[in-house]
N, C-alpha and C positions, 0 to 999 in steps of 0.2 A: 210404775204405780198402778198402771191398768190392771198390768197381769196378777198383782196383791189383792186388788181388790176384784177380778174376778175368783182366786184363789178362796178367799173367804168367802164368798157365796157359796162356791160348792162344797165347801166345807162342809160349812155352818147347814146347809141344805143334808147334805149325807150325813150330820153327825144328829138332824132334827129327824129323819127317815127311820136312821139306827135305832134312837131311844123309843118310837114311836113303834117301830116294828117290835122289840124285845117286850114292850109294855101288851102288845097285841097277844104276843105269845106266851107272856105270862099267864095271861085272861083266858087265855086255850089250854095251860099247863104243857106246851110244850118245849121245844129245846130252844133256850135262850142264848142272850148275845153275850159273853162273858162282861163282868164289870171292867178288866182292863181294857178290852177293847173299847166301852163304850170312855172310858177315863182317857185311853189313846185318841181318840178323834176331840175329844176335848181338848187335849194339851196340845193338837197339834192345830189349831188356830177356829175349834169347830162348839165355841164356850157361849156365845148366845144362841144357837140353834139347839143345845143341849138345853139353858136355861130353859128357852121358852116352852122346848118339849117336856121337861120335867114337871112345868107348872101345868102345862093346857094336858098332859095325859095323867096329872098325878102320879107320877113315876118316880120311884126312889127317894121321894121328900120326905120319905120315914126313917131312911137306912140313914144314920149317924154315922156310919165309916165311911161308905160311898160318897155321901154329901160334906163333908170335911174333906175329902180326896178331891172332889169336882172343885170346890171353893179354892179350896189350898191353891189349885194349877189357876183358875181365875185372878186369885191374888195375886200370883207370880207374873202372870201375863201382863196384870195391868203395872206393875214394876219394873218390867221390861220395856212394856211399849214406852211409860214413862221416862227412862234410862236413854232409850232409844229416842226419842223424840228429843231429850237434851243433846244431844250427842249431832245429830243432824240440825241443830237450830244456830249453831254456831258457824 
C-alpha cells in the first residue's frame, strides 16, 4: 500500500509539472507536449495533479475534446477504484 501511494505522488507530481510545463510553452509558442501524452499520465493514475494544474495554470479548460478525454479517463478511474475497493472489502 506504501509503494501505491508513493506511486501516485509522483505521478500526480510529474503529470502537474507536464501540464504546467506545455502551458509555459504555449505562452512562449514554442513546441509543446502532445495532448496524448499529457491524457497518458492522466490515465495512468496522474488525474488530480492534472486537475489541479488545469485549473491554477488555466490550461486546456477551453478545449471541449481534451476536457471530455481527461473527464472521460477520471470517470473510469473512479469506477474502477470503486469496483476495486468492492472487490477487496469482502
Amino acid at each position: 500500500m506504501e509503494a501505491l501511494f508513493i506511486y501516485l505522488i509522483v505521478i500526480n507530481s510529474l503529470c502537474f509539472l507536464t501540464f504546467g510545463y506545455d502551458k509555459w510553452q504555449a505562452k512562449k509558442n514554442k513546441r509543446r507536449i502532445s495532448e496524448f501524452k499529457l491524457l497518458f499520465l492522466t490515465g495512468v493514475g496522474g488525474t488530480i495533479g492534472g486537475i489541479v494544474s488545469m485549473y491554477l495554470f488555466k490550461h486546456k479548460t477551453n478545449k471541449f475534446s481534451f476536457t471530455l478525454a481527461f473527464y472521460a479517463i477520471a470517470i473510469l478511474q473512479i469506477v474502477l477504484f470503486y469496483f476495486g475497493m468492492q472487490m477487496f472489502k469482502s
